[in-house]
C-alpha positions in Angstrom: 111.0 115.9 92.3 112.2 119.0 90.2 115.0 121.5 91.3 113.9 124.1 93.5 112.5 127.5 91.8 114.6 130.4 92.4 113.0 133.3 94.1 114.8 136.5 92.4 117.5 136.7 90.0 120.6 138.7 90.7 123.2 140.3 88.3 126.5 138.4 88.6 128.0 139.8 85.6 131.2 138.2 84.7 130.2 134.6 86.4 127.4 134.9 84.2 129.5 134.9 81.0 131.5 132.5 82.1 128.5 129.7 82.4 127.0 131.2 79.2 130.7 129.8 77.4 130.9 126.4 76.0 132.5 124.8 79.2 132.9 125.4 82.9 136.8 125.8 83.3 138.1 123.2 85.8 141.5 124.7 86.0 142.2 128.3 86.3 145.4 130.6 87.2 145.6 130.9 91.3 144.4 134.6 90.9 141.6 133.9 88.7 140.6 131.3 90.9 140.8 133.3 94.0 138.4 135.5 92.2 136.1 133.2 90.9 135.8 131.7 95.0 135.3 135.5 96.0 132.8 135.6 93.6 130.8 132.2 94.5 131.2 132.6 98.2 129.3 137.1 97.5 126.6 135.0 95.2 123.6 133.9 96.9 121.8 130.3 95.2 119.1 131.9 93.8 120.9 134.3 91.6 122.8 131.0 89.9 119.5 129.4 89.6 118.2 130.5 86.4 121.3 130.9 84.7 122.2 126.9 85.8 118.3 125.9 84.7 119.3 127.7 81.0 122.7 125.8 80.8 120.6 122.6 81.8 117.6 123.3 79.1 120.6 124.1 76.5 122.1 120.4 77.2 125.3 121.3 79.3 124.1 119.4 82.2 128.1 119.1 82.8 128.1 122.8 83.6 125.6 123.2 85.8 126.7 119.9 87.8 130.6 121.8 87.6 129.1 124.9 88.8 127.2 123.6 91.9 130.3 121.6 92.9 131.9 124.7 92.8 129.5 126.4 94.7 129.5 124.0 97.6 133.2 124.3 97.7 133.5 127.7 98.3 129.9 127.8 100.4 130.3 124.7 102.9 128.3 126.4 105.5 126.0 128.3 103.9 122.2 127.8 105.3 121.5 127.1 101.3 124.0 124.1 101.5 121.1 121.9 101.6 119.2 123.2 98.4 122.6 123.2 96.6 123.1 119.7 96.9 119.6 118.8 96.1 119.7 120.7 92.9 123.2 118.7 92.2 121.6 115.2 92.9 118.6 116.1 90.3 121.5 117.1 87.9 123.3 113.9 88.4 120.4 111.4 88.2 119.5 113.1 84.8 123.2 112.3 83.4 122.3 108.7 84.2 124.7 109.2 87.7 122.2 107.7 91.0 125.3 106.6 92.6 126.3 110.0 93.3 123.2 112.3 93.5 122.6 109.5 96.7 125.4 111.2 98.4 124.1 114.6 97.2 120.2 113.8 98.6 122.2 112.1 101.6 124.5 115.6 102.2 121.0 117.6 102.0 118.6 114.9 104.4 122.0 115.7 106.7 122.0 119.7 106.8 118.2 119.2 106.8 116.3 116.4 108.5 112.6 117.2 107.5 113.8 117.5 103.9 110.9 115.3 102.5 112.2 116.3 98.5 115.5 115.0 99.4 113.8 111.8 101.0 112.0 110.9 98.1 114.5 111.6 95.2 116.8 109.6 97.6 114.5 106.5 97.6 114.5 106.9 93.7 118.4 107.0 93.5 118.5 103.8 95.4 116.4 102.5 93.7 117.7 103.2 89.9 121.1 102.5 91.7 119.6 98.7 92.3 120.0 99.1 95.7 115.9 98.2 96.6 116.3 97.6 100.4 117.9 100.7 100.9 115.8 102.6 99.2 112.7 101.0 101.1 114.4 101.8 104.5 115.0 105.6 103.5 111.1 105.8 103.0 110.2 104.0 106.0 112.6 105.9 108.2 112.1 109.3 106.4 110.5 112.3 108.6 107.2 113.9 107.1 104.3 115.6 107.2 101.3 113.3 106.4 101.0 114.4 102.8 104.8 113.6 102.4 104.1 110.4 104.3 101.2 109.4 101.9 103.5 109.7 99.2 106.4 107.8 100.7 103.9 105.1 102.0 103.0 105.0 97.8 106.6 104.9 96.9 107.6 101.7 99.2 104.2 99.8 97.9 105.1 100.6 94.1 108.5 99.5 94.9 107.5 96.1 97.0 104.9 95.2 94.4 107.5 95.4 91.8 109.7 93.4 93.8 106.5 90.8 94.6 106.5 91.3 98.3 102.6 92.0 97.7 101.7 91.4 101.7 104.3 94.2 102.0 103.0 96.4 99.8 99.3 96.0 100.1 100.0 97.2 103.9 101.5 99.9 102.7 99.2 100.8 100.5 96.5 100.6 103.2 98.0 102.9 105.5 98.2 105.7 102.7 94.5 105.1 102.0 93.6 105.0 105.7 95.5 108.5 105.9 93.0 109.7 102.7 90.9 106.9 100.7 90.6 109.8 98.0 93.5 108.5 96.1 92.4 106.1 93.2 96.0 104.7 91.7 96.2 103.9 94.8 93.2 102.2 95.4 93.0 100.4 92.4 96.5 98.6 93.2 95.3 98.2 96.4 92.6 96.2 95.2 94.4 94.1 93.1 97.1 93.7 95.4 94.3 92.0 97.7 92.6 90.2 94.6 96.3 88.5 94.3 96.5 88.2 98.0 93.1 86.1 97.9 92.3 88.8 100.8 89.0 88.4 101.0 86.2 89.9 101.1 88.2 92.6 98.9 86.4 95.6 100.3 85.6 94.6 103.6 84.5 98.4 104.7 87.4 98.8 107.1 88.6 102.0 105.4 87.7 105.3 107.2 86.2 107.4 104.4 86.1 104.8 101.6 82.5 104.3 100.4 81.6 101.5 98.5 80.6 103.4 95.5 84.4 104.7 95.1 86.0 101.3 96.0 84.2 99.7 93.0 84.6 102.7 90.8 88.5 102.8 91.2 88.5 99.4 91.6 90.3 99.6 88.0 90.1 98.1 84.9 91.6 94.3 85.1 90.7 94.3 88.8 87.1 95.1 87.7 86.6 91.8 85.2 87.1 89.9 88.2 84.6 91.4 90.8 82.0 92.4 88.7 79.7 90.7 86.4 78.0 94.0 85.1 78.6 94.8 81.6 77.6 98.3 82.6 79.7 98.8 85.5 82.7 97.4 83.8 82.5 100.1 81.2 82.0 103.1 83.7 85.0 101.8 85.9 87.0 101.4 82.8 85.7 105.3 81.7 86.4 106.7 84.6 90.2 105.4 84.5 90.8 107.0 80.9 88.9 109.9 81.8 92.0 110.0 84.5 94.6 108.8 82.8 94.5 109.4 78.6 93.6 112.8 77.9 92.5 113.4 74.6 94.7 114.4 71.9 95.1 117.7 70.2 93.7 116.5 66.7 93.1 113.5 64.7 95.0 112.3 61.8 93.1 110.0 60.0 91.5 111.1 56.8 87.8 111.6 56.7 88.0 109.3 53.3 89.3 105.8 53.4 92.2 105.2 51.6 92.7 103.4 48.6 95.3 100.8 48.3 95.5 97.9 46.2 95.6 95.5 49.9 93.8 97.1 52.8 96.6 97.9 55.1 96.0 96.2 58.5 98.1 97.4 61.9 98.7 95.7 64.6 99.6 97.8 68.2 101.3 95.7 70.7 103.6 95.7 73.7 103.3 91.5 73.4 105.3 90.4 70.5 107.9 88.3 72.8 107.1 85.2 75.3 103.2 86.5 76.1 100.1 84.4 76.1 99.1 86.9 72.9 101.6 86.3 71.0 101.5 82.7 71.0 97.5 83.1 70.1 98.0 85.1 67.1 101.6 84.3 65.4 99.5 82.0 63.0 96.8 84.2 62.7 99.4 87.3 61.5 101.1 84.1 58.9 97.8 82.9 57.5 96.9 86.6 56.2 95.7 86.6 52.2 98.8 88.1 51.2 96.9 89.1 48.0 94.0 91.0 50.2 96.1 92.1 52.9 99.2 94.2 54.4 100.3 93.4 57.7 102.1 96.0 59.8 103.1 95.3 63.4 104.0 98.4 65.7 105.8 97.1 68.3 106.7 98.4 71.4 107.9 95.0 73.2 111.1 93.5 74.8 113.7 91.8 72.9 113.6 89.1 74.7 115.2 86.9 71.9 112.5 84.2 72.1 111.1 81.6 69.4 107.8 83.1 69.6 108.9 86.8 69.0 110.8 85.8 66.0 108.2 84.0 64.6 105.7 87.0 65.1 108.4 89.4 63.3 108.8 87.0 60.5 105.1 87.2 60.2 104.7 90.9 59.3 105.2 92.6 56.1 106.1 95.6 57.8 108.1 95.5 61.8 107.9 98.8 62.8 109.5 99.2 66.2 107.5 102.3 68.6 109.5 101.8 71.9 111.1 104.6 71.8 108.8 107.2 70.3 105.9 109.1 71.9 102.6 108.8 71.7 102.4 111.3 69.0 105.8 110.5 67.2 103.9 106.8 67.0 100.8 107.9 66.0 102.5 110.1 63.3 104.6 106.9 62.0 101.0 104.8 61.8 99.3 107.5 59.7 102.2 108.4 57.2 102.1 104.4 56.7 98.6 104.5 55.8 97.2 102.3 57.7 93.4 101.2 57.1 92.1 99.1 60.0 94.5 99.2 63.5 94.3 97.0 65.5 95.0 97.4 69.3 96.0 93.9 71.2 97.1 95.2 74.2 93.5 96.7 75.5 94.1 98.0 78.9 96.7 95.7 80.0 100.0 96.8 80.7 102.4 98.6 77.9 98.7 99.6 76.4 99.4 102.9 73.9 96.0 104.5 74.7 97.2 107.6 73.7 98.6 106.8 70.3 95.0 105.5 69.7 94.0 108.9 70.4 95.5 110.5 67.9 92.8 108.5 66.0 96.1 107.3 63.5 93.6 105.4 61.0 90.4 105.6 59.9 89.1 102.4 61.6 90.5 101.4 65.2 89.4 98.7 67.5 90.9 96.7 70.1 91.2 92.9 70.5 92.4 90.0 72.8 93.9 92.4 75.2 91.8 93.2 77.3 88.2 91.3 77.5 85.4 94.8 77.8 84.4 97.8 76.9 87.3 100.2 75.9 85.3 103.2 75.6 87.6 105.3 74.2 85.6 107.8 71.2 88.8 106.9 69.0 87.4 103.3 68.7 85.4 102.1 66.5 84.8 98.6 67.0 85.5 95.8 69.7 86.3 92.3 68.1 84.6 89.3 70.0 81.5 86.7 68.7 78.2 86.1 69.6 78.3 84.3 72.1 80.7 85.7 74.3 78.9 88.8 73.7 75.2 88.2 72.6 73.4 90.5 70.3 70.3 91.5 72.8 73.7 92.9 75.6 75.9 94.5 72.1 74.0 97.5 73.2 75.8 97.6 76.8 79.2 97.6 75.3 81.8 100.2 74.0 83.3 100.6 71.5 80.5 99.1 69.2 81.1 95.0 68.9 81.6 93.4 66.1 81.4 89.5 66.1 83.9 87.0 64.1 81.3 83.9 63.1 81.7 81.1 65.4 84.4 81.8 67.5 86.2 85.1 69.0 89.6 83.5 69.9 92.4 83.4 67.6 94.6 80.0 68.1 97.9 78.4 67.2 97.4 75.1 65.7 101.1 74.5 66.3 101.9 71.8 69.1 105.3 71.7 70.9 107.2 68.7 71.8 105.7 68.1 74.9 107.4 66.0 77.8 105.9 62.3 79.2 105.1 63.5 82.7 103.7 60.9 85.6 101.8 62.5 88.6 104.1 61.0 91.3 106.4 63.8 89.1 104.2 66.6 89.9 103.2 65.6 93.2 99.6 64.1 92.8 98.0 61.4 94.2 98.0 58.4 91.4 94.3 57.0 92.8 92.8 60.1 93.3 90.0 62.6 90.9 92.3 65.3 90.5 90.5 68.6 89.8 92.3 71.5 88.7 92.5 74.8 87.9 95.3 77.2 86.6 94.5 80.8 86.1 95.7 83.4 88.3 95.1 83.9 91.9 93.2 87.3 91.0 90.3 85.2 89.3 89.8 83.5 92.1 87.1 84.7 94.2 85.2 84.0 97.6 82.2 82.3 96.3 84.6 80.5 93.5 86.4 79.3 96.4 83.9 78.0 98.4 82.2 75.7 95.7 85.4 74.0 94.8 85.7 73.4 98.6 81.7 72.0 99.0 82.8 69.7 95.5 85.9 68.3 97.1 83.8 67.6 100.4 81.0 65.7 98.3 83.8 63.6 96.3 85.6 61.6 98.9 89.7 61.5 98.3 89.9 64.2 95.6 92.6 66.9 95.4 92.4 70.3 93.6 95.5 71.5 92.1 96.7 75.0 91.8 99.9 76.9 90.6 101.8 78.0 93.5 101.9 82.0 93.3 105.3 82.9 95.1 103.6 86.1 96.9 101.6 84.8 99.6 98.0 83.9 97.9 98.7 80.3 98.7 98.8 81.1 102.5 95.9 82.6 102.2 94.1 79.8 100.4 96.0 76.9 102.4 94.2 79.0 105.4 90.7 78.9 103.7 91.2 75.0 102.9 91.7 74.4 106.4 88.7 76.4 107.9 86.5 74.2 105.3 87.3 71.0 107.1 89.7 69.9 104.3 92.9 68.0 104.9 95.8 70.2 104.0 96.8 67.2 101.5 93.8 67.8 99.3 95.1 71.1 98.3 98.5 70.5 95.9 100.0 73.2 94.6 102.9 73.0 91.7 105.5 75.5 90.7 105.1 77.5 87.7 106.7 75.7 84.9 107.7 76.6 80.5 104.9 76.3 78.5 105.8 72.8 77.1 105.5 71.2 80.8 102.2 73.3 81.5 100.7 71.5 78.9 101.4 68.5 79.2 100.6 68.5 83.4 97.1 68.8 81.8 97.0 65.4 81.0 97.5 64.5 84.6 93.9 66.1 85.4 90.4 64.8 85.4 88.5 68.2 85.6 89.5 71.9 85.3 87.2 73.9 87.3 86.9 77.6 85.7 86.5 80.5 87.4 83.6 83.7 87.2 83.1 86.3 86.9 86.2 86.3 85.1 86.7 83.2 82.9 89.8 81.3 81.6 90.6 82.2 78.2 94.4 81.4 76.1 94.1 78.3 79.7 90.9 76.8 78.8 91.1 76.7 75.2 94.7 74.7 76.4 93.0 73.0 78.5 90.5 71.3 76.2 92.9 70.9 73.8 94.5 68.7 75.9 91.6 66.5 76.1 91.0 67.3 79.7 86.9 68.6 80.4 86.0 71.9 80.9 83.6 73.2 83.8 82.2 76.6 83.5 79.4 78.9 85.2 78.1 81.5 82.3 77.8 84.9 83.6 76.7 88.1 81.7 79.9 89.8 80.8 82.2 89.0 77.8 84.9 88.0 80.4 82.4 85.7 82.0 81.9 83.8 78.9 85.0 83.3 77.4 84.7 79.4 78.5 81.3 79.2 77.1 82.2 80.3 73.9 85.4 77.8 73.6 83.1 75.0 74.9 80.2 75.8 72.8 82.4 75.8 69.6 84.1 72.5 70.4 80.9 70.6 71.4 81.0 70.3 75.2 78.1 72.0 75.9 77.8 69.3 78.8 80.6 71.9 80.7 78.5 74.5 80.6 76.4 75.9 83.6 73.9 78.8 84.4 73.9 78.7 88.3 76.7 78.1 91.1 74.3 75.1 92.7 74.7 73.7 89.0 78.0 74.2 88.8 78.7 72.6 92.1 76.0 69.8 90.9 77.7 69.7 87.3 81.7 68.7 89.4 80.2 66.3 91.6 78.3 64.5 88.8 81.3 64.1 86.7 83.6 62.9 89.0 81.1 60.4 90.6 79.5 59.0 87.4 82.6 57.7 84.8 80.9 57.3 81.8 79.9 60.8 82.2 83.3 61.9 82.1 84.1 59.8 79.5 81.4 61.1 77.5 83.0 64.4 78.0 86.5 63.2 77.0 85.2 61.6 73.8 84.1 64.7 72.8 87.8 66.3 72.9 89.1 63.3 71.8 90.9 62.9 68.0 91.1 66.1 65.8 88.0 67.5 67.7 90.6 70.5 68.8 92.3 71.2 65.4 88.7 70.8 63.3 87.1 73.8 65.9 89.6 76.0 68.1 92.7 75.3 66.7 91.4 75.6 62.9 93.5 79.1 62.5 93.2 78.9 58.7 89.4 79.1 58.8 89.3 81.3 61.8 91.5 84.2 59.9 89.3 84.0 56.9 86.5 84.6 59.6 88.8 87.4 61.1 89.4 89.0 57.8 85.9 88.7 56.4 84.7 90.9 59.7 87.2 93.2 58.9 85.9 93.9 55.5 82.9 94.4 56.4 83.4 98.1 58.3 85.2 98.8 54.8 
């Protein structure tokens, strides 16, 4: 919340030219400061206000903050009390001082009860303070009117999601829809909230207003690859979110003329480069650029989180330009002095995207990669990087930007293999006689109907488990529930703790069969998966994320994973866990180099990468 507008301004004469000096004088002679009480005590709020907002805009926040301390001093009664010390707390928390503009918001909620401002910017002091409870409790206890209480009801789900209480906060966020469903940041967290949650069915209709035309069109972006296997309605929810959220810029920088370099200048955009699934799929990608054809620049906006991996990616680049810090224009700015002839965008629409340094259109050709598996369709975008399979030429039509296919394969790959430990499955909690089927993507991917056919395979092969990763937020209750109401011993269902890469890879051993989920296919997982030598089972859908898999199966040779129906998919499981040469059929396939020579070949896939590049040139 902003200080409170003044309503008139009054002459004050001498105080004036005493706030327009370089400092507010803490000390004065008894007589002057007699005078100068006399004077604040005769000087309503309002006639401060817009010299204290000029002393604020000029940088001497310490003045204004001296001032109002003053003010309050010499006014302790005053029926503006309560707007003096909210204007004080704003002051504080923009020196980088929540502890103290707490008590300021706390004086103000005192003098004035209904004070919703004051109950909001207090919530936000706690919370910058670290103090997350308290700030959840001010919220919840606050007094409102139902606009006010909306918000608040926003402020403790953003804060309890953040904090992975997701029951928490998807109640919240319910009871601010049920007040108005016409809120759609709010309904797209919601969703995914409940997507998490394995709350299912996600839109059960139970929301007083909420069709179910807006709860898929706000259902947003990631939430969307997930529920929908419409290539078309994927790109409209995905518009209307940008529409909403990246404006357009005021110009464009790039020349109408490519430029002319002796190496075409490549850019990468990231928020990534640290210990993220993208960075460990294209550190050897950015090493195995032709030096001789290519400059690589990474703008880089990500943590330093001091990892191997972020290193590596750093060492990697020709140029490490780091963005963090600068706007969307400042970054944009940097990328076009540079020069820069094809950027690429990794981070899509995930989170740290910079959608609106893309639309400063900083280069001459844009597109977007890895980050985000869909349309983008922002105009600044010129081309989405995928292959034909994942997206077919007869659908390219449905997609936007315009796609543009890398032969054989779209994923990029490390062919690097960590140390990797010697696990047993009595060490990760698995039966030693059983078929162990298995699946590790997030809880969000998991649907209903994805659900229900791994629970009708387990029923048709006697003594099998499916193993999960154990999501910390309360998915697993929900999907221990579900188990149960199949007719499935709780046993069956094994769920391990998320562990460092090096174990994750090498529990993969332990499995017979990973099961994949649609519409929203494993990607950076399966490839890991079948790298492993453990089989791959995957239901094709229409969209690009719902045929990741087939793509990464297709291109390694187990075509046998790879089915058009659910009653095939449930067929494919059953048939090979019951029948063992099947399976072993399957695992010859994997077996040997068949990983290096096909997914994890990152020398010829970055001659692939590069030759698509040079053909927009």
């Amino acid at each position: 919340m902003n200080a409170l507008v003044p309503s008139d301004t009054l002459d004050i004469g001498w105080l004036a030219g005493l706030i327009a000096g370089p400092s507010w004088p803490a000390l004065l002679p008894p007589a002057e400061e007699a005078r100068r009480q006399r004077g604040l005590r005769a000087i309503r709020l309002e006639g401060l206000l817009p010299l204290l907002e000029q002393a604020s805009r000029e940088g001497r926040r310490g003045v204004t903050i001296a001032v109002y301390q003053a003010w309050l001093a010499a006014n302790p009664g005053h029926p503006q009390a309560m707007a003096a010390w909210f204007n004080l707390g704003v002051e504080l928390v923009q020196t980088g001082d929540p502890a103290h503009a707490v008590t300021c918001y706390r004086n103000a909620l005192a003098l004035k009860p209904d004070f919703h401002e004051a109950a909001i910017n207090l919530g936000l002091a706690l919370e910058s303070a670290g103090q997350v409870e308290a700030a959840l409790a001010t919220w919840q206890q606050a007094l409102q009117p139902e606009p006010v209480r909306r918000n608040l009801l926003n402020q403790r789900g953003r804060l309890l999601e953040q904090a992975g209480r997701f029951a928490e906060a998807e109640q919240a966020l319910r009871a601010s829809l049920t007040s108005d469903p016409a809120q759609p940041d709010v309904l797209q967290h919601w969703t995914h909230l409940r997507q998490k949650l394995c709350l299912w069915p996600i839109h059960a209709g139970d929301i007083p207003g909420l069709s179910a035309e807006q709860a898929q069109l706000h259902a947003g972006p990631l939430g969307a690859l997930a529920l929908f296997d419409d290539v078309d309605l994927q790109r409209r929810i995905v518009a209307t979110w940008l529409e909403r959220k990246v404006p357009a810029a005021p110009q464009r920088l790039a020349p109408a003329q490519f430029y002319r370099h002796d190496r075409i200048r490549i850019g990468y955009l990231s928020s990534d480069f640290c210990r993220h699934a993208m960075s460990f799929l294209i550190a050897e990608v950015l090493e195995r650029h032709d030096r001789t054809r290519f400059e690589i620049f990474g703008y880089c906006s990500s943590p330093e989180d001091g990892s191997e991996i972020r290193a590596r990616v750093i060492a990697a680049l020709d140029h490490h330009v780091r963005i963090g810090a600068m706007d969307d224009e400042a970054a944009a700015r940097r990328i076009r002095a540079d020069e820069i002839d094809i950027l690429i965008d990794l981070n899509g629409l995930t989170r740290g995207a910079r959608m609106g340094t893309l639309r400063w259109k900083p280069a001459p050709l844009q597109g977007t990669y890895l980050g985000y598996i869909g349309s983008v369709p922002l105009p600044e975008l010129d081309f989405l990087l995928c292959d034909a399979i994942a997206v077919p030429p007869d659908r390219a039509h449905l997609y936007a930007p315009k796609p543009l296919a890398i032969e054989g394969l779209y994923q990029a790959n490390d062919s690097r293999m960590p140390d990797l430990p010697s696990l047993t499955r009595a060490e990760e909690g698995l039966p030693e006689d059983a078929f162990v089927f298995c699946c590790f993507a997030n809880f969000y991917k998991i649907t209903q109907e994805v659900f229900a056919d791994w629970t009708r395979i387990l029923h048709a092969v006697p003594g099998s488990v499916l193993w999960l990763p154990e999501d910390g937020h309360g998915g697993s209750v929900q999907l221990r529930a579900r188990f149960a109401e199949a007719g499935l011993a709780p046993e069956r269902l094994v769920l391990g703790p998320r562990v460092e890469p090096a174990r994750y890879l090498a529990r993969m051993r332990l499995a017979d069969l990973f099961l994949d989920t649609t519409p929203y296919n494993s990607g950076t997982v399966a490839s890991d998966a079948l790298r492993m030598g453990l089989p791959l089972l995957t239901l094709a859908g229409t969209a690009f994320a719902a045929r990741m898999a087939c793509s990464l199966l297709t291109a390694i040779g187990l075509t046998d994973g790879i089915t058009e129906t659910r009653e095939d998919y449930v067929a494919r499981a059953i048939a090979l866990a019951t029948d063992p040469a099947r399976l072993a059929a399957a695992r010859q396939v994997l077996a040997g180099d068949a990983w290096m020579r096909t997914l994890g070949d990152s020398a010829g896939f970055t001659r692939r990468l590069e030759a698509a590049l040079e053909s927009l040139l």
